[in-house]
C-alpha positions in Angstrom: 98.4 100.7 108.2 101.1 101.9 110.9 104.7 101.1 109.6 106.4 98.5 112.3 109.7 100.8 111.6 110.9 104.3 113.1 109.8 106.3 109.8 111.1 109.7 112.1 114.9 108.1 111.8 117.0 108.6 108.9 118.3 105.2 107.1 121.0 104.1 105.7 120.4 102.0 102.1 122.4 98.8 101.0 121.8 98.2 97.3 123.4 94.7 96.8 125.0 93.7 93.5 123.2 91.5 90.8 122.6 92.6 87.3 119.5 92.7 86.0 117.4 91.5 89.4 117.9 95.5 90.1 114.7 96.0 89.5 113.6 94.3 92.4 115.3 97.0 94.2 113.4 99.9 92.6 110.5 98.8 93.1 111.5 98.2 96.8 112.4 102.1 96.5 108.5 102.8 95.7 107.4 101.7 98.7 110.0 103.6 100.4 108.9 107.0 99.2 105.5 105.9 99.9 106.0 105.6 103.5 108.0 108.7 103.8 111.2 106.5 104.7 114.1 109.5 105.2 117.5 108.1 103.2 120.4 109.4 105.1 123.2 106.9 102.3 123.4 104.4 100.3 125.7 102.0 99.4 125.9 100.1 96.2 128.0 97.9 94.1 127.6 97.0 90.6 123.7 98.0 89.5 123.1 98.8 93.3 125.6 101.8 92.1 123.5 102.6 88.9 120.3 102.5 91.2 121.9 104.4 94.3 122.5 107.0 91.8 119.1 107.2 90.7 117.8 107.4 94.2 120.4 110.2 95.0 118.3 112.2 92.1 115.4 111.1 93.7 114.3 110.3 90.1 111.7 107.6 90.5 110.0 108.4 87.2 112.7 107.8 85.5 114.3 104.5 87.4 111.0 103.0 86.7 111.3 104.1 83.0 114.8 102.4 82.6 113.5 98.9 84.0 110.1 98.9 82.6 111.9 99.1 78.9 115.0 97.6 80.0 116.1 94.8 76.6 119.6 93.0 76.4 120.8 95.6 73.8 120.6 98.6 76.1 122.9 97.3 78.1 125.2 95.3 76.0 125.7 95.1 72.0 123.9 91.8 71.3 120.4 91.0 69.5 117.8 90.9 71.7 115.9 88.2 69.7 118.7 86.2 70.2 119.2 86.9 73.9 115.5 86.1 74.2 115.5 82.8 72.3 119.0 81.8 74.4 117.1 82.1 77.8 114.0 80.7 76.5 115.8 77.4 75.5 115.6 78.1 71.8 119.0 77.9 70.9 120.9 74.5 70.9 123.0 73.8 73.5 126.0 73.2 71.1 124.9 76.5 68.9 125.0 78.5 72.5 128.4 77.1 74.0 129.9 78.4 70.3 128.4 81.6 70.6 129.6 82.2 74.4 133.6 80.5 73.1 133.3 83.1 70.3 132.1 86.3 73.1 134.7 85.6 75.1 137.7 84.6 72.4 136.6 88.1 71.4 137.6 89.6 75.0 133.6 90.3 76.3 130.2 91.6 75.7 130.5 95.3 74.3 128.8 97.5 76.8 128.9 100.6 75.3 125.0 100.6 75.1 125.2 100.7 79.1 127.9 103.4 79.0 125.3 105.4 77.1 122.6 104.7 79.5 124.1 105.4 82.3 125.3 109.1 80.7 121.2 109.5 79.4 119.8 108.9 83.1 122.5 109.8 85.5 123.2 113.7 85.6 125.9 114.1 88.2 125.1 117.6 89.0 121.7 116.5 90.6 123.7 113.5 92.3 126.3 116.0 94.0 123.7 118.0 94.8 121.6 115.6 96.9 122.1 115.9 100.4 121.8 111.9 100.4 125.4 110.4 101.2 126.3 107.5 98.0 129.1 105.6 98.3 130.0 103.5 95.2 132.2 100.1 95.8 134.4 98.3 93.1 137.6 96.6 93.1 140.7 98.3 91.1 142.6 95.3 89.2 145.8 97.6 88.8 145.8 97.9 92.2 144.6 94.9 93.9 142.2 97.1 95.7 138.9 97.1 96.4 137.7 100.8 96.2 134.9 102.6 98.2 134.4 105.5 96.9 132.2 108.5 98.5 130.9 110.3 95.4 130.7 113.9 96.9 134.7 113.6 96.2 134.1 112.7 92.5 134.1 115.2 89.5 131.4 115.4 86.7 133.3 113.3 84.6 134.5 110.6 87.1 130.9 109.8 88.6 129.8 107.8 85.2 133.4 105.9 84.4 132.6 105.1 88.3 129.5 103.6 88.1 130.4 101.9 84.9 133.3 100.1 86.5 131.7 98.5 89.4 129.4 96.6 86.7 132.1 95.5 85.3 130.6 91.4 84.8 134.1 90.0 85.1 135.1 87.7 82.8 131.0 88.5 80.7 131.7 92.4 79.8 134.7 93.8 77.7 136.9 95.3 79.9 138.6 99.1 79.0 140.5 101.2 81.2 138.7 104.0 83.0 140.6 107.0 84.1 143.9 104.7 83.1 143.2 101.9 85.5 141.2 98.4 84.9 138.2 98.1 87.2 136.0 95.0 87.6 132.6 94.3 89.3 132.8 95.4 92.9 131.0 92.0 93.4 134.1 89.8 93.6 135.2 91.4 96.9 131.8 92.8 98.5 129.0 92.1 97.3 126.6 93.7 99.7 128.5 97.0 101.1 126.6 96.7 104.4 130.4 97.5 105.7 130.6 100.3 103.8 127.8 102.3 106.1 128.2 100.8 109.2 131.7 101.4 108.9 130.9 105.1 108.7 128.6 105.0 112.4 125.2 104.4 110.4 123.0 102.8 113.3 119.6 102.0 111.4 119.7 100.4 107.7 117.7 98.7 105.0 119.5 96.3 102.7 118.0 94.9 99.8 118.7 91.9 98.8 119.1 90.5 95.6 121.0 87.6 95.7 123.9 88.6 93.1 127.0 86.1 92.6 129.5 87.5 94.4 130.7 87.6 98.0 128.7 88.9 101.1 131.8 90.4 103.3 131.0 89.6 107.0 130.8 92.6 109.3 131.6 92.4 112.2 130.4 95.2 115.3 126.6 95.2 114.8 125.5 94.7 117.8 124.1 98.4 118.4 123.0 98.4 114.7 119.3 98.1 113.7 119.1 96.1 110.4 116.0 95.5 108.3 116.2 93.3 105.1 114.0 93.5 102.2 114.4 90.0 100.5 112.6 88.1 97.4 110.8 85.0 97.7 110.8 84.4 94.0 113.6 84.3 91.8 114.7 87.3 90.3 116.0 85.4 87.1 119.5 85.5 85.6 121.4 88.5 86.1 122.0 88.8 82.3 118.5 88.7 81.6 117.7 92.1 81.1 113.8 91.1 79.9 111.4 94.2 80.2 108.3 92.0 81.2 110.6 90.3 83.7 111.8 93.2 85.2 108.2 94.7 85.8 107.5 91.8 87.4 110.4 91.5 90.1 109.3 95.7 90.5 105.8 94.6 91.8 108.0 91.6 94.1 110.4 94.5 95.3 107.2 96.7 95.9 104.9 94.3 97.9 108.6 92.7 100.2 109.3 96.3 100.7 105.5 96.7 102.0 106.2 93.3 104.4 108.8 94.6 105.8 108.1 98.5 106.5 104.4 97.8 107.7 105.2 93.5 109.3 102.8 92.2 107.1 102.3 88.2 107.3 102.6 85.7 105.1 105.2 83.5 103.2 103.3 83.7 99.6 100.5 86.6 100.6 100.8 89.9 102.3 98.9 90.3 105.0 98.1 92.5 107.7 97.1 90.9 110.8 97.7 91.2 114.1 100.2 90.0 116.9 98.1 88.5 119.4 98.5 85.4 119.9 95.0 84.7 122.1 92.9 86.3 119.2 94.4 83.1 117.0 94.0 80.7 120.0 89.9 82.2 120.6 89.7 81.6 116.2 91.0 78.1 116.9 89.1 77.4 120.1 86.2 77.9 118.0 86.6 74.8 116.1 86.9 73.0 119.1 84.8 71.6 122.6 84.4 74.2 124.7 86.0 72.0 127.6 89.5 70.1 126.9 90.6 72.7 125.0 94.5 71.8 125.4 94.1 68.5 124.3 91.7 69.1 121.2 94.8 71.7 120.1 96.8 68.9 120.8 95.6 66.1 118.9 93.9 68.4 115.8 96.3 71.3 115.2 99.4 69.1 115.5 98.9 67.2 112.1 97.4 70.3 110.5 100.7 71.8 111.2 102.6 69.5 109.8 100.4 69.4 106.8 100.9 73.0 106.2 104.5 72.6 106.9 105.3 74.4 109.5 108.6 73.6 111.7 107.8 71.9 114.9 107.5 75.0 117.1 104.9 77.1 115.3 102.7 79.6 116.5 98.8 79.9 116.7 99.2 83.0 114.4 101.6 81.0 111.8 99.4 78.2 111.9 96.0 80.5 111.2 98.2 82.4 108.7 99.2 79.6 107.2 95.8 78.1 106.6 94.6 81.3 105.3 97.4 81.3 102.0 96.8 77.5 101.5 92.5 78.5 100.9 93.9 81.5 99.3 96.2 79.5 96.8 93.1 76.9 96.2 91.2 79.8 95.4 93.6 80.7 92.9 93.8 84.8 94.5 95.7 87.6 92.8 99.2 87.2 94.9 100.5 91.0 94.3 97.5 92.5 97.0 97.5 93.5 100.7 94.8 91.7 102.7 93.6 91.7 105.6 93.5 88.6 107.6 89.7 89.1 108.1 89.0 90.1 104.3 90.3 86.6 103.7 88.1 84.6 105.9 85.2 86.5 104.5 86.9 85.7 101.2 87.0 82.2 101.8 84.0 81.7 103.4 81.7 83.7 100.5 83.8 80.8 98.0 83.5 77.7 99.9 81.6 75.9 97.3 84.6 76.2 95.3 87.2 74.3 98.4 85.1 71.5 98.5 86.6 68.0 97.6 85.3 64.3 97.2 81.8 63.8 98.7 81.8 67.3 99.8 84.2 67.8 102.5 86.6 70.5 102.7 90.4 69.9 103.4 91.3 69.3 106.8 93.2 72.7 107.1 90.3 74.5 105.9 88.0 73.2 109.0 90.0 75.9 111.0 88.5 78.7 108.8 84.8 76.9 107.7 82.4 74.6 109.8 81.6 71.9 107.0 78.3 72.4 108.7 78.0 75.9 107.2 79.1 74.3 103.8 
């Protein structure tokens, strides 16, 4: 596959804000390094801080590690049966509000287990040593200030307290002063630090969403700046659910979204590489059709097609064939996390039509643009 992106530029990385969906991000990472992406910065707040610093390391192995065994009590001094059984519903609802009155009467969640992680995985030598730029955002309470801090000006021992503070969960997490000052989640003033590299003349940058509380400061000036966004389609979960088997799963999201965007794979549900042309969809679609009165068979058959596929009212011929292809794809019940291509799905389909078929033998209407119920 080509990548639809410069891969001979150097990029700028926005790691947004959002707890435990940080995973997503690393796994985003992965496909990244795959593709030889360059990382000029990053800039992070709250675990897009903790992750930044891992990428600064360039310490993939050991990212992955973190959030493939991730549990509640490595980041905060609960029980993780507990945790688990209040997420899955287990607890009742009475039993839960008492145990969140009593948390918080107690002034927070201890997070000295996440002090300790970040101190286990984060060696700041290797961070200031990277000639990757890392600016870390939170917001100083003693201050009234929201800090953005470039970490090349940071000692050994002010790079942890650092990324500790800007995860401060505000009012979730007990708060304790770091270097004599009060710090709380950099999320409550900027959520995603786009600002903080354009700001500094970056021209080409990858965010990563995650969809953390928090608020997205507008930026303004972009007009000469090349954005591409990596964003989920699934929910990431809570941002306190710090579940292992969850987290490996939004991983293989962040991996396969980072592969739409770096190589403009199709597809809402599916990832799939297929081409731009718009007459190689019309010739596929034509096909199904008279060979003469071509404009008005598109017209009367594709137009309810469309709208049975949902597409808005000015679709393509590409979103429409695309479109067809994930709804066979989802009958067929196919493995979601896999890169197709568009013609290894019609063969896919076709080889399986036996399996499509409805009442009295007769396929869907949408799936007449892929099969001749003739060749069924």
């Amino acid at each position: 596959m080509e990548a639809v992106i410069d891969l001979s530029k150097e990029y700028g990385i926005v790691l947004e804000g959002g707890g435990a969906r940080g995973a997503y991000q690393i796994g985003v990472w992965k496909a990244l390094k795959e593709a030889g992406v360059k990382i000029k910065g990053i800039a992070g707040t709250s675990v897009g801080a903790l992750n930044g610093a891992l990428m600064c390391m360039d310490d993939y192995e050991n990212a992955e590690k973190v959030w493939k065994d991730i549990s509640y009590s490595k980041v905060m001094d609960v029980d993780d049966a507990l945790m688990t059984q209040l997420f899955q519903g287990k607890v009742p609802l009475g039993e839960a509000f008492e145990i969140l009155f009593r948390t918080m009467k107690e002034g927070g969640v201890d997070i000295t287990p996440l002090r300790k992680l970040i101190r286990q995985y984060v060696d700041p030598g290797k961070v200031h040593a990277s000639p990757i730029e890392f600016y870390i955002l939170t917001f100083c309470v003693d201050e009234l200030k929201e800090l953005d801090v470039d970490v090349h000006q940071l000692s050994a021992e002010e790079l942890p307290d650092l990324l500790l503070a800007s995860a401060y969960i505000f009012p979730l997490f007990k708060n304790e002063k770091l270097q004599g000052k009060t710090f709380i989640d950099g999320g409550v003033i900027n959520n995603v630090p786009l600002s903080s590299l354009v700001n500094r003349g970056y021209k080409d940058i990858i965010m990563i969403r995650i969809y953390g509380p928090g608020r997205e400061k507008r930026v303004k000036d972009l007009d000469d700046v090349n954005i591409f966004s990596v964003e989920p389609r699934i929910s990431l979960g809570s941002i306190i659910e710090f579940d292992a088997q969850k987290s490996r799963r939004n991983m293989i999201a962040g991996y396969y979204d980072g592969m739409r965007m770096l190589y403009g794979l199709k597809g809402s549900i599916y990832y799939i590489g297929a081409p731009d042309d718009e007459r190689i969809y019309l010739e596929r679609l034509a096909a199904r059709g008279p060979s003469d009165g071509l404009r008005q068979f598109l017209e009367r058959r594709l137009s309810p097609i469309a709208h049975e596929l949902k597409l808005s009212s000015n679709w393509t011929y590409q979103e429409l064939y695309i479109a067809a292809l994930e709804a066979a794809a989802r009958l067929l019940r196919l493995t979601k996390y896999r890169i197709y291509t568009w013609t290894e799905l019609e063969e896919i389909i076709r080889a399986r039509k036996n399996e499509l078929m409805i009442e009295n033998k007769k396929l869907p209407q949408f799936l007449g643009l892929l099969i001749q119920e003739e060749d069924v």
